[in-house]
C-alpha positions in Angstrom: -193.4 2.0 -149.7 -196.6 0.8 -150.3 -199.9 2.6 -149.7 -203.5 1.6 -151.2 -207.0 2.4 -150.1 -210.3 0.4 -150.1 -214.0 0.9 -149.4 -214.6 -2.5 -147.4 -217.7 -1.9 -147.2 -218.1 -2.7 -143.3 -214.8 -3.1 -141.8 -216.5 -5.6 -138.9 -218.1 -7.8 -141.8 -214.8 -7.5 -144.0 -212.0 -8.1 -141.2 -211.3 -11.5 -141.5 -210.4 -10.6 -145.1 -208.7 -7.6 -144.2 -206.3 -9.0 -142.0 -205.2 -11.7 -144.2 -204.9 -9.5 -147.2 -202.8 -6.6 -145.6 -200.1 -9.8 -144.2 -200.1 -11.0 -147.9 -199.7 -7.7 -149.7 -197.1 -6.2 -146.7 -199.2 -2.8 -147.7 -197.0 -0.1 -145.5 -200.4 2.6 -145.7 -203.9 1.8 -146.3 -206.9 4.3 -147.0 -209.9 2.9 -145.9 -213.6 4.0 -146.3 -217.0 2.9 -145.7 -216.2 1.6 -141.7 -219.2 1.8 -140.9 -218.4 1.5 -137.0 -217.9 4.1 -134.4 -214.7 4.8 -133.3 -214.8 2.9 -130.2 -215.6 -0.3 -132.4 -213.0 -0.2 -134.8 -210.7 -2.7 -134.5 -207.4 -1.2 -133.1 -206.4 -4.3 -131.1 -206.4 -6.3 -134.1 -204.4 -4.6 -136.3 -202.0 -3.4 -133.8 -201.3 -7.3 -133.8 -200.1 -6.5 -137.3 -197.8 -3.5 -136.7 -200.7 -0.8 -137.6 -201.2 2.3 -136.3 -204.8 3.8 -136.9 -206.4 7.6 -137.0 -210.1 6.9 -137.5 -213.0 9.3 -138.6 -216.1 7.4 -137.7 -219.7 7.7 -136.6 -221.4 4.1 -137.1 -223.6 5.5 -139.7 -223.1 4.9 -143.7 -219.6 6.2 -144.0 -216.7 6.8 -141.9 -212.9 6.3 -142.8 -209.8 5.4 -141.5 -205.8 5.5 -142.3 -203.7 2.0 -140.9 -199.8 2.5 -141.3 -196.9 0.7 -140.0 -194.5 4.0 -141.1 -195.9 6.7 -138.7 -199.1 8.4 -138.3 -198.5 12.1 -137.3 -200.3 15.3 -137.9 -203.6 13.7 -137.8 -206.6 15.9 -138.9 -210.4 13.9 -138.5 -212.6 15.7 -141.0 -212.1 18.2 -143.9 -211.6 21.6 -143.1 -213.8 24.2 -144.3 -216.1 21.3 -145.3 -220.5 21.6 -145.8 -222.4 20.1 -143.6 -225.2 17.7 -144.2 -228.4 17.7 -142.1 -226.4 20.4 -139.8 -223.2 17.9 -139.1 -220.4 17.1 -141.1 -220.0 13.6 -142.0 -217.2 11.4 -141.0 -216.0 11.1 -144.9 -212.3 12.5 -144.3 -209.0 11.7 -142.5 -205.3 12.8 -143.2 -202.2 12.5 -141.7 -198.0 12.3 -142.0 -197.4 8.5 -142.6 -193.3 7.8 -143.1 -192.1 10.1 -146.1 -195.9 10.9 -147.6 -199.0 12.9 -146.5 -201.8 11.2 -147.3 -205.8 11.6 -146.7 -208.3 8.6 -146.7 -211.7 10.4 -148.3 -215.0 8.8 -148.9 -216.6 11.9 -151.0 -220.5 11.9 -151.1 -222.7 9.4 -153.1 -224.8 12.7 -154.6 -228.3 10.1 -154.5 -229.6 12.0 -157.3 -229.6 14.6 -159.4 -231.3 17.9 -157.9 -231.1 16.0 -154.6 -229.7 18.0 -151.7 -227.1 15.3 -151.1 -225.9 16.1 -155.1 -225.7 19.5 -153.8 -223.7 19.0 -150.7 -221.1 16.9 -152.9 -220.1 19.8 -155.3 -219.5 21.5 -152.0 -217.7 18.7 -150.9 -215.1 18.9 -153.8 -214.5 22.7 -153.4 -213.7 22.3 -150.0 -211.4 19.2 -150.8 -209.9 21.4 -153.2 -209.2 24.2 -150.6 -208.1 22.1 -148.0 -205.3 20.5 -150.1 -204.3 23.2 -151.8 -200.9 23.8 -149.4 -200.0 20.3 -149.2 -200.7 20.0 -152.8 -197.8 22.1 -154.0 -195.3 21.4 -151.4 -192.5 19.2 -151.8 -193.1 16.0 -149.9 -195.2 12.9 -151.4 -198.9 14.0 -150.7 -201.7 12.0 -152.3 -205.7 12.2 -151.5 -207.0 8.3 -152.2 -210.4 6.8 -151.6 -213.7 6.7 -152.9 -214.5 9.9 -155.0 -218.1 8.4 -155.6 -217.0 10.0 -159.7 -216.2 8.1 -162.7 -213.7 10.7 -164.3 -214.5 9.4 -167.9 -217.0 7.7 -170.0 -213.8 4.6 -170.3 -214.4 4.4 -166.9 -217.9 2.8 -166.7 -219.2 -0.7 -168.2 -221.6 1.1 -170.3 -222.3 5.0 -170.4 -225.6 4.6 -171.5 -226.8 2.8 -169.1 -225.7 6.0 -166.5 -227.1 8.8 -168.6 -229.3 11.3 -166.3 -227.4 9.5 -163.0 -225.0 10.9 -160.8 -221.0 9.4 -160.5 -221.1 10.6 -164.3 -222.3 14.0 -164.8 -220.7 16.9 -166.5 -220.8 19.0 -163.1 -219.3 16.0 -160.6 -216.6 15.6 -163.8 -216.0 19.3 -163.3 -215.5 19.2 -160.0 -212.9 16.6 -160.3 -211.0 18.0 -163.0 -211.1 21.2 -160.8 -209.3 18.7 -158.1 -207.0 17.5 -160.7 -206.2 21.6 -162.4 -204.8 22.4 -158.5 -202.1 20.3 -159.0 -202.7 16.7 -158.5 -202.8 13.8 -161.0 -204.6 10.3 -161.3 -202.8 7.4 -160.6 -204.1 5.0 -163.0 -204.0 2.0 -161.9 -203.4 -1.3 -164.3 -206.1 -4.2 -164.4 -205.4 -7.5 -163.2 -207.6 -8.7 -165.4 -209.8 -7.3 -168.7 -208.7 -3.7 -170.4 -210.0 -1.4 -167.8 -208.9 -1.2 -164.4 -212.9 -0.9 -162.8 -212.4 -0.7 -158.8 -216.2 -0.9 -157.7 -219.0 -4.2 -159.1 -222.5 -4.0 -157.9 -223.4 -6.9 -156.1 -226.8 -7.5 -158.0 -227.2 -9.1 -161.8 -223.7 -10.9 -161.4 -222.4 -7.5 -162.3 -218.3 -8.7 -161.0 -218.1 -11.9 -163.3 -219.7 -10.1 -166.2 -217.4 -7.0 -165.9 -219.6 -4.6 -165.4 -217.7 -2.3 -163.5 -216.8 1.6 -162.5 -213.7 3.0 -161.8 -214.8 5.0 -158.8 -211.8 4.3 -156.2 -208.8 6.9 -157.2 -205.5 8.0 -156.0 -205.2 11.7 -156.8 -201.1 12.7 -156.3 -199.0 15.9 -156.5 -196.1 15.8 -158.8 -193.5 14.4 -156.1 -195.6 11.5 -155.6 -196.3 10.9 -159.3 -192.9 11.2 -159.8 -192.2 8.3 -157.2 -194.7 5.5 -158.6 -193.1 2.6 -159.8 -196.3 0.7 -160.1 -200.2 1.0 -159.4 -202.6 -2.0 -160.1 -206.3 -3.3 -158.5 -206.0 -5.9 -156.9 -209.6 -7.5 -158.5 -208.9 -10.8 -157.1 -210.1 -9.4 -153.4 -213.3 -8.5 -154.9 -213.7 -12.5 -155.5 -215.3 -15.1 -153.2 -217.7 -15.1 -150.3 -218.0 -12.0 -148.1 -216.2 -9.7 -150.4 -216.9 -5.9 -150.7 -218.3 -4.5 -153.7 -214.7 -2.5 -154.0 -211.7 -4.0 -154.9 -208.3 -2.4 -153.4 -206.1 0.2 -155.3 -202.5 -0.7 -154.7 -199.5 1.7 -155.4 -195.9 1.6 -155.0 -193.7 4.1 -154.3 -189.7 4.3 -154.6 -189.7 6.9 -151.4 
């Protein structure tokens, strides 16, 4: 089985791309965030063409996600339970559902803005709530892995240049916390391998020619209890999608799973 998740960054801007990369890749499940569609606009016709199913958590604002799979999609819950809201609604950020022998959710966890921000605030909340919603399908005894965009750079390795992300958010000892906190409940990284260079970045701002200089982040994770773990036969970023005209400024996070 193969299951990876993306921020594409606009899935109407990105769907040319998307189409032809899940038929080369045969991907079974993909996470997606960052649709930035409504529900009624995503794309179901097309990617039914391709065997996929879709559950779809979307507004047409600056987030929204969504879980394709060609193994099942049952059990679906749109949003995270328990979760804060922001500016008195809760955001379209999560998705989850039964797909084949795995559960899986598709998260897009808050950007934070800035430090002492409100929105920095609301994210911390964010991650306890993940945490809490998980928690039972953390220790069961099926697959379950939470993948997306966790907006959090777990370790110093996992930017270009710490320095140059002192006193920003993605990096700071609370967010880092409240990931560990995520991993301490009983779920793992994934780290994937690089295609290319010695650290396996998944996210290249578009300015200062950040992609071919390498100056990346490793923002994109797949977080697994220890039945998935245990199944993972290989995990890689696929960097070559982030190449070329009309590319997102993520690259997709591809694992495999003997399941």
């Amino acid at each position: 089985m193969r299951i990876a998740t993306w921020n594409v960054n606009s899935i109407t801007a990105r769907l040319p791309r998307l189409l032809a990369w899940l038929e080369r890749t045969g991907t079974d499940v993909l996470c997606i965030q960052e649709t930035k569609c409504t529900a009624e606009q995503f794309p179901y016709d097309e990617l039914r063409e391709l065997g996929y199913e879709a559950a779809v958590n979307a507004d047409g604002r600056w987030n929204g996600v969504a879980l394709l799979s060609k193994v099942g999609l049952d059990d679906v819950v749109k949003g995270l339970p328990g979760g804060p809201d922001y500016d008195g609604v809760q955001e379209p950020r999560a998705v989850s559902a039964t797909c084949g022998p795995a559960r899986v959710w598709s998260v897009y966890v808050p950007n934070g803005r800035e430090v002492g921000h409100a929105h920095y605030t609301y994210k911390l909340g964010w991650f306890e709530a993940l945490k809490t919603a998980v928690a039972k399908d953390t220790a069961g005894s099926r697959p379950f892995a939470v993948l997306g965009d966790y907006n959090v750079a777990p370790t110093d390795e996992d930017v270009w240049d710490p320095a140059v992300f002192e006193g920003a958010t993605h990096v700071t000892p609370a967010e880092r916390a409240a990931l560990a906190a995520l991993r301490e409940a009983g779920l793992s990284d994934v780290v994937p391998r690089p295609l290319k260079y010695d650290r396996p970045y998944t996210y290249w701002d578009y300015r200062q020619l950040a992609f071919p200089k390498n100056r990346g982040m490793r923002i994109d994770l797949v977080y697994g209890n220890g039945p998935f773990a245990k199944a993972v036969s290989d995990a890689y970023v696929d960097r070559e999608e982030r190449k070329g005209k009309g590319a997102s400024d993520h690259a997709p996070v591809v694992v495999d799973l003997d399941v």
